[in-house]
C-alpha positions in Angstrom: -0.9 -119.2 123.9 -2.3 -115.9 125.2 -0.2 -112.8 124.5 1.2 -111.4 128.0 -1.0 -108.8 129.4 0.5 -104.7 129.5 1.3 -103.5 132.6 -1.0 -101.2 134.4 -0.1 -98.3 136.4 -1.9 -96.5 139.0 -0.6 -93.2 140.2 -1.1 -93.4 144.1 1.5 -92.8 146.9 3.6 -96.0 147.8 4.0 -97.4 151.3 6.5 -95.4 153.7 6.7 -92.7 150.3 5.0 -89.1 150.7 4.1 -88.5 147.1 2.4 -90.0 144.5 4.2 -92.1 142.1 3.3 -94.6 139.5 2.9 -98.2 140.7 2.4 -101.4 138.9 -1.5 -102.8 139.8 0.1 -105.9 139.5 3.4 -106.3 141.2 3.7 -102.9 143.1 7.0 -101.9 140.8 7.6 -97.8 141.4 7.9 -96.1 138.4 10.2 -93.1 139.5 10.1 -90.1 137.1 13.0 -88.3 137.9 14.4 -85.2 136.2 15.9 -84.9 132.8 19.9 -84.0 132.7 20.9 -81.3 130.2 24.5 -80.9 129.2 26.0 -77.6 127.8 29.0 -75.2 127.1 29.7 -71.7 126.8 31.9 -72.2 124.3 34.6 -69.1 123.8 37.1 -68.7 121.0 39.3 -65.7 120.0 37.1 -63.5 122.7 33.6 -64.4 120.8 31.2 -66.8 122.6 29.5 -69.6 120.0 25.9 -69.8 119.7 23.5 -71.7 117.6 20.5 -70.8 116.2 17.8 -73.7 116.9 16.2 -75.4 113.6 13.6 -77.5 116.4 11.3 -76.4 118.6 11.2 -75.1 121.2 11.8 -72.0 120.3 13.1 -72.5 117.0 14.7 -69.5 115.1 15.9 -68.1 118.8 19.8 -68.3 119.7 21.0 -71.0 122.5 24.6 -72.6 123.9 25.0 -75.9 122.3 23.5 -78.0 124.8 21.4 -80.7 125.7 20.2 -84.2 127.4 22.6 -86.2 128.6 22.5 -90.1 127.3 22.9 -92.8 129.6 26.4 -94.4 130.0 27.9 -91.3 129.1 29.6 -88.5 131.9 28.2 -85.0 131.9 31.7 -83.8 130.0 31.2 -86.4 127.3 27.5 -85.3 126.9 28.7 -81.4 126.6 31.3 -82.5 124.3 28.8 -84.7 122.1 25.9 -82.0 121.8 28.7 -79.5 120.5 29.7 -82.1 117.9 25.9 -82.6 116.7 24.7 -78.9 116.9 27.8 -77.0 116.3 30.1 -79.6 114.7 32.6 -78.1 117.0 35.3 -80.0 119.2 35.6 -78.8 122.5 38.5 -78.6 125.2 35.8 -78.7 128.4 38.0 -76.2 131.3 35.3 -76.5 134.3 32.1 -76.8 135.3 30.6 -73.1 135.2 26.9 -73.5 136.7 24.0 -75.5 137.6 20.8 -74.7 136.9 17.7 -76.2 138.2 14.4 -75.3 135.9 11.6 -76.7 138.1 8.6 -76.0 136.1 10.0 -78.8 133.3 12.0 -80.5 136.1 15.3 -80.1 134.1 18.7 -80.1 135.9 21.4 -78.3 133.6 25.6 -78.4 133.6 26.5 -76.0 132.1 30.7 -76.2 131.2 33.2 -73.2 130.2 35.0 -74.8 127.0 37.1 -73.3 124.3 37.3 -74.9 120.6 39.9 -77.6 120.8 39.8 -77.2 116.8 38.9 -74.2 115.2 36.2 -76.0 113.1 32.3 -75.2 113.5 29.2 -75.6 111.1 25.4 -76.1 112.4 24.1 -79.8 112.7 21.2 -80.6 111.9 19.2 -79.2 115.0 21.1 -75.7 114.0 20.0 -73.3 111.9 23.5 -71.4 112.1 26.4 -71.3 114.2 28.5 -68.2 115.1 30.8 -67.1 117.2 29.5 -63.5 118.5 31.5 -60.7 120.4 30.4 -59.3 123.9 28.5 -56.6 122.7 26.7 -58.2 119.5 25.4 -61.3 120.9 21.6 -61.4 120.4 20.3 -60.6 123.8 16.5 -60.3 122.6 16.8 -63.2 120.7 17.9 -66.1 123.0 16.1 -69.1 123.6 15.9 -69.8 127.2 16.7 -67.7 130.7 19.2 -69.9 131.5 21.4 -69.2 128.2 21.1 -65.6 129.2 21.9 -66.8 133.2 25.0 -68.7 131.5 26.5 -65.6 129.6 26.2 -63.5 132.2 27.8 -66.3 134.9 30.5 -66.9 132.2 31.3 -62.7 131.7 32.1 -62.7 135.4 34.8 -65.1 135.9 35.7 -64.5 132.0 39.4 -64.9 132.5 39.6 -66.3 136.1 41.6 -69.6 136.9 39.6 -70.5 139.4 36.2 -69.9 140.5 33.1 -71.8 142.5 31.0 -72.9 139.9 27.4 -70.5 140.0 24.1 -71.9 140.7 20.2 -70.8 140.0 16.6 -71.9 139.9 13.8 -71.2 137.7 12.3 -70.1 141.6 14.3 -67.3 142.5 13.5 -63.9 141.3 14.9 -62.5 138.1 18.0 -61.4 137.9 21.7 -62.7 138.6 
């Protein structure tokens, strides 16, 4: 009995599509690629905002929210709530959706939640470094990892307070600045 061939793919634009995709040579299956979902909170307790310092790269050593991809099966809140647990070993009470960011150049989609500890627990997991919860005025604005923490801080100090609010959005395509 022969073993069963791999699959090829050919990257060429499918019928009735307008870009190029990867399509099985043999049975003309699309392989979409479509963009990654990260999950995330700015996470406020007693007036500080938690952060985690990243032990993996990217830009390990640098400050971030405790965030990242969501799994399959599981709802954006659950995600946000999960990637606190691992990074911060925190317990969140999610209030509301706070912003969206679109990050084009890695093709990354980000929701980004306003939480507050549900518990007031917190150590770094194992893709943390440290965890602490920072004041206004000492958090470690040279030393974050990625615009969009600094677009989130900034998006969470406006409606800081506020019951309700439309949640923000931003692309990695618009010119710096909020």
């Amino acid at each position: 009995m022969s073993a069963p061939s791999q699959p090829s793919f050919s990257r060429i634009v499918p019928p009735a599509d307008d870009r190029r995709r990867l399509v099985c040579d043999r049975c003309g299956h699309v392989q979409y690629e479509n963009p990654k979902i990260v999950v995330g909170s700015v996470v406020e307790h007693d007036g500080r905002i938690l952060l985690c310092r990243r032990a993996i790269e990217p830009r390990d050593g640098y400050w971030t929210l405790p965030a990242g991809y969501l799994e399959l099966g599981e709802s954006p809140e659950e995600g946000a709530r999960r990637e606190a647990r691992e990074e911060a070993r925190a317990d969140l009470a999610i209030d509301r959706l706070l912003a969206t960011y679109s990050i084009t150049r890695i093709s990354q989609v980000q929701l980004i939640y306003r939480a507050t500890l549900a518990t007031p627990g917190y150590s770094a997991g194992p893709e943390s470094r440290e965890v602490e919860l920072f004041r206004w005025d000492d958090i470690p604005w040279n030393d974050l990892a990625f615009p969009s923490v600094h677009w989130a801080l900034h998006h969470f100090h406006v409606v800081r307070g506020d019951t309700a609010f439309a949640p923000f959005a931003r692309s990695d395509l618009e010119p710096e600045g909020l």
